[in-house]
C-alpha positions in Angstrom: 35.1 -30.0 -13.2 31.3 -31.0 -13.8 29.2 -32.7 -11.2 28.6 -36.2 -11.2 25.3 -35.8 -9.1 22.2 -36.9 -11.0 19.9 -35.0 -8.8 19.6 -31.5 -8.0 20.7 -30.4 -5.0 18.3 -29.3 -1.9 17.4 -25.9 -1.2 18.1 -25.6 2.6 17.6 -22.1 3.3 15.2 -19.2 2.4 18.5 -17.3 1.7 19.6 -19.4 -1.1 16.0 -19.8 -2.2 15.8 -16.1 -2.5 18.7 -16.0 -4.2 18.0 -18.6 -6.8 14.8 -16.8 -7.1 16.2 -13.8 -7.9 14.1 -12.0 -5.1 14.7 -10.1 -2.1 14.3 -11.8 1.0 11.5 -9.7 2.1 9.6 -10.5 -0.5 10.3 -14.2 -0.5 9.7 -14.3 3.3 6.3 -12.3 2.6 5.5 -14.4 -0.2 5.6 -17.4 2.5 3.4 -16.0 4.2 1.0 -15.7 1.5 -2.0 -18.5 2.3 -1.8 -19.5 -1.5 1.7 -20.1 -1.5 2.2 -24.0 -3.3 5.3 -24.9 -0.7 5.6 -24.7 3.2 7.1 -21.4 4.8 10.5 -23.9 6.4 13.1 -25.9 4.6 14.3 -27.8 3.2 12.8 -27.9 -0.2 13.3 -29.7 -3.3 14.7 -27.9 -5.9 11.6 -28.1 -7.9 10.3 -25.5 -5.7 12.2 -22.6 -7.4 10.0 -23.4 -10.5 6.6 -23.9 -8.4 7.3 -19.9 -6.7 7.8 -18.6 -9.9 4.7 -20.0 -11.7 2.5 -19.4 -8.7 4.0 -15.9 -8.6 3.8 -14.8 -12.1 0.1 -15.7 -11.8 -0.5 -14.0 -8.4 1.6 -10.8 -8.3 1.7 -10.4 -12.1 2.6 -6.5 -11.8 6.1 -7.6 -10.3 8.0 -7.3 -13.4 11.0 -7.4 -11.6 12.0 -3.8 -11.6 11.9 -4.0 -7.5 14.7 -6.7 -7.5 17.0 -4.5 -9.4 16.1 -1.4 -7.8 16.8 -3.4 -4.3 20.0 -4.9 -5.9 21.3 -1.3 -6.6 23.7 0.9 -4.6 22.7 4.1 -2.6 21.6 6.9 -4.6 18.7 9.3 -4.1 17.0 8.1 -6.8 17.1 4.6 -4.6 16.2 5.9 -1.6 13.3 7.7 -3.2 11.7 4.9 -4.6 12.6 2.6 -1.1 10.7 5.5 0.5 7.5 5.0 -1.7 7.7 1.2 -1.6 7.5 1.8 1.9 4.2 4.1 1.7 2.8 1.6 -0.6 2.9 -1.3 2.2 1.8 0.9 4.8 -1.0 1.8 2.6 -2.1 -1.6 1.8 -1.7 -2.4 5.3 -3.8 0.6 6.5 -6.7 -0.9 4.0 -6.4 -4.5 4.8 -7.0 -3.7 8.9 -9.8 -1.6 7.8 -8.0 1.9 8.7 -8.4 3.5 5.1 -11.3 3.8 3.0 -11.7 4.0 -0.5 -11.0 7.8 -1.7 -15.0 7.3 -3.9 -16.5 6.4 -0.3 -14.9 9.0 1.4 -16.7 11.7 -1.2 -19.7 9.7 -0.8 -19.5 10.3 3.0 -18.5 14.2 2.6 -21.3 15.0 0.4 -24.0 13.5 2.4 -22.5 15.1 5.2 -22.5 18.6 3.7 -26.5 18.1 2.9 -27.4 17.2 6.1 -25.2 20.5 7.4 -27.0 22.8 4.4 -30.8 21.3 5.5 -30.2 22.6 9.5 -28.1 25.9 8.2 -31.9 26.4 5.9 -33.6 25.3 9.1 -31.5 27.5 11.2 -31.9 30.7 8.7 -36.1 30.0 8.8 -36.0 30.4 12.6 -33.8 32.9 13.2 -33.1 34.8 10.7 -30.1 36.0 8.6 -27.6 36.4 11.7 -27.7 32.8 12.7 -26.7 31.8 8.9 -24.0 34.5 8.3 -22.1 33.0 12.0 -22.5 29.4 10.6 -21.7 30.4 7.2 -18.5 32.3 8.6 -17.4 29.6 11.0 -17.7 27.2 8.2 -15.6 29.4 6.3 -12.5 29.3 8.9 -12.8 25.7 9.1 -12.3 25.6 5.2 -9.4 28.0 5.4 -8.2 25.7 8.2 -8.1 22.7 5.7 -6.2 24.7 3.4 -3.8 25.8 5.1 -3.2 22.4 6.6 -3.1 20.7 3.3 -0.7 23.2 1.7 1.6 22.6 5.1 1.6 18.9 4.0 1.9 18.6 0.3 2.5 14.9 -0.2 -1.3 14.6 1.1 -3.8 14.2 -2.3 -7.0 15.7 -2.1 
């Protein structure tokens, strides 16, 4: 039987907001969150609100092309759990960046290589004043610590360079 109701009914909880949505409730409920979002983070809301997320969505997370919901709707499989696992990373990553804990891999270079000429002026310096020896022990503890990095990077292989 049709409804007789001339409006739409209220939204009265972020579950069935989610749901009409078609997101996950994590990423509704961190949507909320979000200082730009058009509607407050507690119900209840006006039906009109389903339209308003998913304009002001679309234009602020336009790379969610809705592969997450699907892949969040799915059952368990590796292939699932693999790409929770990454999701995962990802946050943590962004996270990481936005408390200031991670830099930019271009400034992190930047850093190294001014680093490494500040090391190869007081090696010179070193080598002037004291000869040969005191560069072949820097040069050769130098050497272990790259080794060292090696070793430790191919003991943890999910770490880029």
């Amino acid at each position: 039987m049709t409804s007789l109701r001339t409006e739409p009914e209220q939204i009265t909880s972020q579950r069935e907001l989610a749901r009409q949505l078609g997101w996950p409730g994590t990423t509704l409920r961190g949507r909320l969150t979000d200082s730009g979002c058009p509607i407050p983070r507690r119900g209840p809301w006006p039906t009109w609100v389903v339209d308003a997320l998913q304009k002001w969505a679309a234009l602020r997370y336009p790379e969610d092309d809705g592969d997450d919901a699907a892949m969040a709707a799915g059952g368990p499989s590796p292939a699932l759990e693999r790409w929770r696992r990454a999701r995962a990373t990802l946050a943590e990553l962004e996270v990481g960046q936005k408390r200031g804990q991670l830099l930019p891999r271009d400034q992190v270079r930047e850093l190294h290589s001014r680093m490494a000429g500040v090391l190869r002026s007081a090696i010179d310096r070193l080598q002037r004043e004291f000869g040969d020896g005191a560069f072949e022990a820097i040069d050769e503890a130098l050497m272990s610590a790259q080794q060292m990095l090696e070793r430790w990077l191919e003991d943890h292989p999910e770490t880029e360079s």
